[in-house]
C-alpha positions as CSV (number, residue, x, y, z in Angstrom):
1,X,24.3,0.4,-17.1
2,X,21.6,1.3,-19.3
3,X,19.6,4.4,-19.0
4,X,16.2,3.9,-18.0
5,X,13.5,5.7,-19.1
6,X,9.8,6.3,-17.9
7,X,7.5,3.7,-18.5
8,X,10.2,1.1,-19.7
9,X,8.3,-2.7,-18.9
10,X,8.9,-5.7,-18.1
11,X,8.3,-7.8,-20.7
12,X,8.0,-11.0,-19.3
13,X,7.4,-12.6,-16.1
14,X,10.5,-14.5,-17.0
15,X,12.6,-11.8,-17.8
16,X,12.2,-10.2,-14.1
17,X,12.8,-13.6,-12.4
18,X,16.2,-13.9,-14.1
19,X,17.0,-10.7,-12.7
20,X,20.2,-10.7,-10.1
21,X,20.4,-9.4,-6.8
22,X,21.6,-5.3,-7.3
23,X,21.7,-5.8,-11.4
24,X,18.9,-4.0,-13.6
25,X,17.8,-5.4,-16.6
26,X,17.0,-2.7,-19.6
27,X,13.6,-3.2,-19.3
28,X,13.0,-3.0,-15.1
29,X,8.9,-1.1,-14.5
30,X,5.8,-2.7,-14.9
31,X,3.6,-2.8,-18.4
32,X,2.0,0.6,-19.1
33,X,-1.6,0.8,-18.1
34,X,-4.2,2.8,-19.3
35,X,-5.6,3.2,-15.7
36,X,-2.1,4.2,-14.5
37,X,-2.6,7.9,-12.8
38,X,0.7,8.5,-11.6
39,X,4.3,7.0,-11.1
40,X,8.0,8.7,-9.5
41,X,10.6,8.0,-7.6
42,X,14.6,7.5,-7.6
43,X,14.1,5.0,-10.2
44,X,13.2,7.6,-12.7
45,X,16.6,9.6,-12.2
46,X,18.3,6.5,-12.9
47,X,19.4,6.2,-9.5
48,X,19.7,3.1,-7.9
49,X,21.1,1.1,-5.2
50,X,22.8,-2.3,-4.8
51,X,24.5,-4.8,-1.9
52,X,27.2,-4.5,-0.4
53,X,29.7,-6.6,1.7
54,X,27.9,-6.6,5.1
55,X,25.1,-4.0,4.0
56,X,22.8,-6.4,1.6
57,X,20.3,-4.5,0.4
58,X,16.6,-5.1,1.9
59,X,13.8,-4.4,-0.5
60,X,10.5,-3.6,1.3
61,X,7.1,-2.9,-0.4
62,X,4.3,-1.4,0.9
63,X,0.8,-1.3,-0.7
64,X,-2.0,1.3,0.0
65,X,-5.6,1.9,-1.2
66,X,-7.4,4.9,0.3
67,X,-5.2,4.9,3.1
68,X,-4.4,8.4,3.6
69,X,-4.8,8.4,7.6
70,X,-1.8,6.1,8.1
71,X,0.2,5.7,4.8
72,X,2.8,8.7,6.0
73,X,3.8,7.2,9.1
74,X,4.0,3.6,7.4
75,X,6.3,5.6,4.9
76,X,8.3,7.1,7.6
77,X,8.6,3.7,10.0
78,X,10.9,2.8,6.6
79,X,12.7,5.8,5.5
80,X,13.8,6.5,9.2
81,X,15.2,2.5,9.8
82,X,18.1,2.6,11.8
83,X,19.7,0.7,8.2
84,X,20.0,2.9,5.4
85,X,20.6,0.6,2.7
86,X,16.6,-0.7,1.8
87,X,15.1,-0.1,-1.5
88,X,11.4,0.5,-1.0
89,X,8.5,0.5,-3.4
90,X,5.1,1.2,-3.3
91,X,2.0,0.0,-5.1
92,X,-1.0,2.0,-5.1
93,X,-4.4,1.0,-5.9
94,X,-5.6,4.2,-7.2
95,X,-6.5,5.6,-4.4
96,X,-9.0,9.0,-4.9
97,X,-7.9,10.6,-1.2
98,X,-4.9,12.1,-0.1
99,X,-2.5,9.0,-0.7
100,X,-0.7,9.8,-3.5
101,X,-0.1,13.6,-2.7
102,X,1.3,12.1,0.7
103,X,3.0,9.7,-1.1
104,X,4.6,12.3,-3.7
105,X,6.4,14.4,-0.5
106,X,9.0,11.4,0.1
107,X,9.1,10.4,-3.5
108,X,12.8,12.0,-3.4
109,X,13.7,9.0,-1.2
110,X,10.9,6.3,-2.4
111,X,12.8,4.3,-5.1
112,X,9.9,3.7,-7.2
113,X,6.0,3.9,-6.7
114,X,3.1,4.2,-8.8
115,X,-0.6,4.1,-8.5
116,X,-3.2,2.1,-10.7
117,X,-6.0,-0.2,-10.4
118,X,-5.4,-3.4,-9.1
119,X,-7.1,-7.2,-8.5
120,X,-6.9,-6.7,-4.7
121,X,-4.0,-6.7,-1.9
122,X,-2.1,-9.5,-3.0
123,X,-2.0,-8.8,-6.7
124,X,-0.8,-5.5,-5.6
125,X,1.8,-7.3,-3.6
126,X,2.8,-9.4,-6.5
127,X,3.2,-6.5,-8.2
128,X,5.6,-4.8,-5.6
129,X,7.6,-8.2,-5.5
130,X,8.1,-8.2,-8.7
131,X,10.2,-4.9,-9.1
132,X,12.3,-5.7,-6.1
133,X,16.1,-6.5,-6.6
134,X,17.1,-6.7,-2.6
135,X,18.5,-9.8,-0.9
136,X,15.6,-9.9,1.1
137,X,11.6,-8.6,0.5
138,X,9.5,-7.4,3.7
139,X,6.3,-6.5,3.2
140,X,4.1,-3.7,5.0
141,X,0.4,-2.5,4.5
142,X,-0.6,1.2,4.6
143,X,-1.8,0.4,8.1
144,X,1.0,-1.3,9.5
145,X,4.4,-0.1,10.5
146,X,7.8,-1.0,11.2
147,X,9.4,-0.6,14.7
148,X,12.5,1.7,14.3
149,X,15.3,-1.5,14.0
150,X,13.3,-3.5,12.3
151,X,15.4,-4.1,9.1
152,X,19.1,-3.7,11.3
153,X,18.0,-6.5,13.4
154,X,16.7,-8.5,10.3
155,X,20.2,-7.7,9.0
156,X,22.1,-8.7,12.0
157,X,20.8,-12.2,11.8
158,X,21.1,-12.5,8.3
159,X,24.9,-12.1,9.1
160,X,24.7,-14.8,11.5
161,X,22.6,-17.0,9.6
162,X,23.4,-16.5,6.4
163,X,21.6,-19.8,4.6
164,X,18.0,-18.5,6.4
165,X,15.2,-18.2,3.5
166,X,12.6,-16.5,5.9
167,X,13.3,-14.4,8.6
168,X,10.5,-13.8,11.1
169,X,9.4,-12.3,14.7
170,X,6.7,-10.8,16.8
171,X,4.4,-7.7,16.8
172,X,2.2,-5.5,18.7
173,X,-1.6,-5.6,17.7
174,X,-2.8,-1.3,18.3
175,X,-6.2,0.2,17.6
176,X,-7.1,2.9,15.8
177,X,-6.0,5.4,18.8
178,X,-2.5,3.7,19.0
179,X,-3.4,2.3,21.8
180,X,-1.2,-1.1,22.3
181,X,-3.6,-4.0,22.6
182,X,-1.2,-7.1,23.2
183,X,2.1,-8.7,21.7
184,X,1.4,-11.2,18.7
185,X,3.9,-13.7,19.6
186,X,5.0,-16.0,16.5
187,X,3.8,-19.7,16.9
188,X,5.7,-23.1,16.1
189,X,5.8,-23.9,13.2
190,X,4.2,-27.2,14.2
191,X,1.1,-25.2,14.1
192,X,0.3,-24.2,10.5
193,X,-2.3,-26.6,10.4
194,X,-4.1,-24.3,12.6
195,X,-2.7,-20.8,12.6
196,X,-0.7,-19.2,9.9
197,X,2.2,-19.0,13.0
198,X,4.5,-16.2,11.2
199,X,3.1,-12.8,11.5
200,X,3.6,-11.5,8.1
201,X,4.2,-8.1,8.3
202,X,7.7,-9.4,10.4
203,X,8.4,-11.5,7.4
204,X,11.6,-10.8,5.3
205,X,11.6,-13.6,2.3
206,X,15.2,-14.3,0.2
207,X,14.5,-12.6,-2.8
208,X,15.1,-15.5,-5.0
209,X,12.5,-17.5,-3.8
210,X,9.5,-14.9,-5.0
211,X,10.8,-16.5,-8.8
212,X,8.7,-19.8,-8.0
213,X,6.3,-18.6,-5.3
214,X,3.4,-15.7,-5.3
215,X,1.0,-15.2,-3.4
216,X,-2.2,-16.6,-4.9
217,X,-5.1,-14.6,-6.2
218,X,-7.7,-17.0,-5.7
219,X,-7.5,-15.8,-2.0
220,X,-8.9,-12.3,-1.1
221,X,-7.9,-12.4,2.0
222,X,-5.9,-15.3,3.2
223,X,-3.2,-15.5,0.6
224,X,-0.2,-14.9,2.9
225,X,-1.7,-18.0,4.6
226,X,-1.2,-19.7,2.2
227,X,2.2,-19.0,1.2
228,X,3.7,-19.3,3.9
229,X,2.5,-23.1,4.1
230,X,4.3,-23.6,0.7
231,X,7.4,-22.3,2.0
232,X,7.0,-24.4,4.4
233,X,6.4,-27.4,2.8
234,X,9.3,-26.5,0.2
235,X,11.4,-27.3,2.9
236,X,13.0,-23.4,3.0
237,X,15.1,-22.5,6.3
238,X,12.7,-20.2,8.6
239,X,14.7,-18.5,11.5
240,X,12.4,-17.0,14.2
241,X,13.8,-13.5,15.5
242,X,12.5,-13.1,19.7
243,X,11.8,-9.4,19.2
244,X,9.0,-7.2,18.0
245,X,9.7,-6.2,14.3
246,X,6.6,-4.8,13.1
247,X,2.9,-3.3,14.6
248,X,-0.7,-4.0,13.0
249,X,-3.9,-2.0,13.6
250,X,-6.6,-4.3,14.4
251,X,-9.7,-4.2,11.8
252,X,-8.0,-5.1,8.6
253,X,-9.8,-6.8,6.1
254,X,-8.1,-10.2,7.6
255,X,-9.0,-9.8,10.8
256,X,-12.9,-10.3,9.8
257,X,-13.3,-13.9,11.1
258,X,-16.6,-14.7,8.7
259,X,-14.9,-13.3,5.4
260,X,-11.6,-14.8,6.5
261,X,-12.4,-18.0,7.9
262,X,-14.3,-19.7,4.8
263,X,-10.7,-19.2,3.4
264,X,-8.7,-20.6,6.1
265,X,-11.0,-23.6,6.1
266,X,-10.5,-24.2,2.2
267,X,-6.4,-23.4,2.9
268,X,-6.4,-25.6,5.4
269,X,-8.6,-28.5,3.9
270,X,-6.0,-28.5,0.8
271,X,-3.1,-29.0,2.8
272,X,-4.2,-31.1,5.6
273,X,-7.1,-32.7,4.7
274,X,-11.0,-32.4,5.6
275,X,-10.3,-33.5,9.1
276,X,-8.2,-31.3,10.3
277,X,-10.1,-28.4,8.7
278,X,-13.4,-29.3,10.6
279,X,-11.9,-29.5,13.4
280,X,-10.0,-26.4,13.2
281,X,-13.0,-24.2,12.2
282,X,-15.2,-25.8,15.1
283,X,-12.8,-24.6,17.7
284,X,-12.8,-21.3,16.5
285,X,-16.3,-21.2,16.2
286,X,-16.8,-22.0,19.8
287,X,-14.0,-19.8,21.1
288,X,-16.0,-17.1,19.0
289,X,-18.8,-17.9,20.9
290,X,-17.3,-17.9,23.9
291,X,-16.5,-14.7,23.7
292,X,-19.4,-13.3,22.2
293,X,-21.3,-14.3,25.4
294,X,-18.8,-13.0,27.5
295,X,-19.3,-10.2,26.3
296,X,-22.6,-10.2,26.4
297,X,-22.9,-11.1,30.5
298,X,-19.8,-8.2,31.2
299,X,-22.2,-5.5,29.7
300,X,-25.1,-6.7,31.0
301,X,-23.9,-7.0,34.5
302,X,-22.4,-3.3,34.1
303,X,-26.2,-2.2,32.9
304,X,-27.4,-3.9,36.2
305,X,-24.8,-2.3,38.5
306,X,-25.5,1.1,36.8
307,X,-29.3,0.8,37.0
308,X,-29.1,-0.1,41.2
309,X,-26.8,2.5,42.0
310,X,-28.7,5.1,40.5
């Protein structure tokens, strides 16, 4: 195996997709870029990890910007899996807080990360993908974590089902206090013309299929959206997992409906026509509205009952 040294590239897009599952190719990190502030990691001390029979190697990448109140314990949901054998990157924006230095304190388990300007969450996710050699690629925000058997359970029916492209499950939606706010129960499939149905930060994607498919930049905010849709109509074996794999603060960017929605609409538009996406955005419009005004009358009738019993 070839020595590799900081900074070595990857020349090609083409190169990296040729890459095998556990083998690294002479030239394995990203270009150099002048607006690169910092890169480490086991990756640097040439050491490296591969499959083994039974113990495939997961790759997980997580991506932060600024996200020094919740990038250690997304850090720590992976390093302390109940499955040891996960190679895990991260791709930082260039964050100007406390990331990186929080970052740097694992960095002797982290198997590469860097931090450098970026186009935005999914080009840093592209970015991530493209380093990974694991069977499988999970991917987890700086806000999100991973329950504690996340990856072993992933694992376990990867062993059963071994020809399964996408692995997939449920979560728990917190707020900022960690207080649990409900389960977010995958959909049917059947749905994607209405809801993206897999709740991505449960999703564990073959490797091999990132080669052909990335998530689209011309989507700020609904790109995994629109992925999974392609998988989907590429015909690739999901396999839905009935347990919670992941958690997800509410208030990300994609849970803004207004920002998100003009996306969903065009998502859905390309993929199932004009009808569909009308009629799609018109019910969630209403159900918006819905709950807007009952909203409204629950606080309003609290003002009431607060005023008379003075």
């Amino acid at each position: 195996m070839s020595k590799l040294k900081r900074n070595q590239v990857i020349s090609s897009e083409k190169t990296n997709n040729n890459k095998k599952e556990g083998s690294y190719p002479d030239q394995l990190f990203l270009p150099e870029d002048r607006d690169r502030y910092a890169e480490g990691g086991l990756w640097l001390n040439s050491s490296y990890k591969k499959s083994h029979k039974n113990q495939p190697l997961i790759s997980v990448v997580t991506i932060v910007f600024n996200g020094e109140a919740y990038i250690e314990e997304t850090i720590l949901s992976v390093l302390n899996q109940a499955y040891d054998n996960i190679e895990y990157i991260i791709i930082d924006g260039g964050s100007t807080d406390l990331s990186c230095e929080i970052i740097k304190k694992y960095e002797d388990k982290i198997d590469y990360w860097l931090s450098e300007k970026d186009n935005g969450i999914y080009d840093a996710f592209n970015k991530g993908i493209s380093l990974c050699t694991g069977k499988y690629v999970g991917l987890i925000n700086a806000d999100d974590y991973y329950n504690l058997n996340a990856i072993k359970t992933v694992v376990q029916a990867h062993l059963q089902f071994p020809e399964i492209d996408i692995f997939y499950g449920d979560m728990y939606l917190h707020n900022e206090k960690h207080h649990r706010k409900k389960r977010m129960n995958a959909l049917s499939l059947d749905n994607l013309d209405s809801d993206i149905c897999v709740n991505h930060p449960t999703c564990f994607v073959r490797r091999k299929i990132y080669n052909d498919f990335q998530f689209d930049l011309n989507y700020r905010l609904s790109a995994d959206y629109d992925l999974i849709i392609r998988f989907f109509k590429n015909n690739f074996k999901f396999h839905y997992i009935d347990k919670i794999i992941a958690n997800m603060r509410d208030g990300g960017v994609s849970t803004a409906f207004d920002k998100a929605e003009k996306e969903t609409y065009a998502i859905r538009k390309k993929y199932f026509g004009k009808g569909i996406a009308n009629k799609v955005y018109l019910k969630k419009l209403v159900r918006k509205w819905i709950k807007s005004v009952g909203t409204l009358v629950f606080s309003e009738r609290k003002w009431i009952e607060k005023r008379y019993s003075d």
